[in-house]
N, C-alpha and C positions, 0 to 999 in steps of 0.2 A: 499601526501599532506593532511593535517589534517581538516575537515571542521570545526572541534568546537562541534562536537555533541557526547557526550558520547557514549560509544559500551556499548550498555543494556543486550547484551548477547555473554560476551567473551570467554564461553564456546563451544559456539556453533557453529560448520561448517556450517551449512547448511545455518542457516539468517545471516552470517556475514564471507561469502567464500570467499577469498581474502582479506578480511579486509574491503570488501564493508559494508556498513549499509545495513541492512534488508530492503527488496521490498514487498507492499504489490503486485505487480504487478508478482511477480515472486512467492511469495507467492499463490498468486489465482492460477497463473500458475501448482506449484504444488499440487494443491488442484484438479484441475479439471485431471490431471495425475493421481490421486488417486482413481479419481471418478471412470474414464473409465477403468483402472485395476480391481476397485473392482467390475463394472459389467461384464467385462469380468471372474473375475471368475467365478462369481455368474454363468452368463451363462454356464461355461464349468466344474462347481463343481469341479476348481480348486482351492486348498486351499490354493497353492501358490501365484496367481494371486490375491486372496483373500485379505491377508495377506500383499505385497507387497501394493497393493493400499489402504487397510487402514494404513498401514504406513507412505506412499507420502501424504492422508490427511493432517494426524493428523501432520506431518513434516510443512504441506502448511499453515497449522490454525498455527501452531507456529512462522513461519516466516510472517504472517500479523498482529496477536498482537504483534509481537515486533517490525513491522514496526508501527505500529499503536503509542505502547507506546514511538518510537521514537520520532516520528510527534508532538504527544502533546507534551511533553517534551520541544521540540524544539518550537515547537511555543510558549509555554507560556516565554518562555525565549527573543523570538525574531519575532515573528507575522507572518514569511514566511521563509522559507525554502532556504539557501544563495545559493541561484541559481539563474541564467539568468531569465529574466523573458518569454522569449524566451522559453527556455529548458522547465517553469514550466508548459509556457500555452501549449504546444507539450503531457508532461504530462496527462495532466490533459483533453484534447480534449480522448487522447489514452486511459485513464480510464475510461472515460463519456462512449465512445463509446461500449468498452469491458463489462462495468456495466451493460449498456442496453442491450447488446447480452446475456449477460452471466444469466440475470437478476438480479444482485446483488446490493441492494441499495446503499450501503456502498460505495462499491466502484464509483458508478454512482455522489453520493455525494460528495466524496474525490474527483475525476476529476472536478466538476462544479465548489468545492472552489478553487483547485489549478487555473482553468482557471481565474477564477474573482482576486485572490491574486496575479494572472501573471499582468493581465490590471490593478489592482493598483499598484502595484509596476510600473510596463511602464509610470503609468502615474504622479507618486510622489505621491499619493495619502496616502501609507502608514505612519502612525505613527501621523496623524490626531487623534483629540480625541473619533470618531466614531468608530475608527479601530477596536473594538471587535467584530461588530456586522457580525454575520453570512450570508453569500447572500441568503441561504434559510431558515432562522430562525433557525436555528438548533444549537448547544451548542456541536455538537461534531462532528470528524469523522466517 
């Protein structure tokens, strides 16, 4: 089923496996993957463990800006993400929480607008002539 959202990286397995669109959520995912191999080498001056987890990084930053540059994309096209508003506020609770753990603003940010663009959408609110304006003043994800 096609959602309507361009594949911004058709090359690429890893942010776009199965034909899924890119996760930033699966992206941090493999970022933090990356993280704990490459201290694992460090710790055991293996240069393969080394190696492997800077790879999963650098793999995990690619599949969140191109989950990123999907987001914007699509929202300036369409203001919220054609999903239940359900599924978005579940979302976006699970990234607030993960951001705060993880410490990552970004993502802590992504989760609090998806939660607020869930309750307006729930509530029809969307597509009013205020609707650009950010829930925490901010201009971007």
């Amino acid at each position: 089923m096609s959602t309507g959202v361009p594949n911004i990286n058709p090359g690429s397995s890893s942010s776009n496996a199965g034909g899924k669109p890119p996760s930033q959520l699966k992206g941090h995912a493999k970022w933090v993957k990356g993280v704990a191999n490459e201290t694992i080498g460090n710790l055991t001056s293996s240069p393969s463990w080394q190696a492997s987890g800077a790879a999963d990084k650098a793999e995990g930053i690619g599949m969140m800006r191109a989950a990123k540059e999907r987001v914007d994309t699509y929202k300036q096209q369409n203001e919220y993400p054609r999903r239940g508003s359900g599924t978005l506020k579940a979302e976006g609770q699970t990234e607030g929480i993960l951001g705060r753990t993880l410490g990552c603003g970004g993502m802590e940010e992504r989760g609090t607008e998806k939660v607020t663009l869930a309750e307006r959408k729930r509530s029809g609110d969307l597509g009013k002539p205020d609707d650009r304006r950010g829930s925490s003043g901010s201009t971007g994800l």
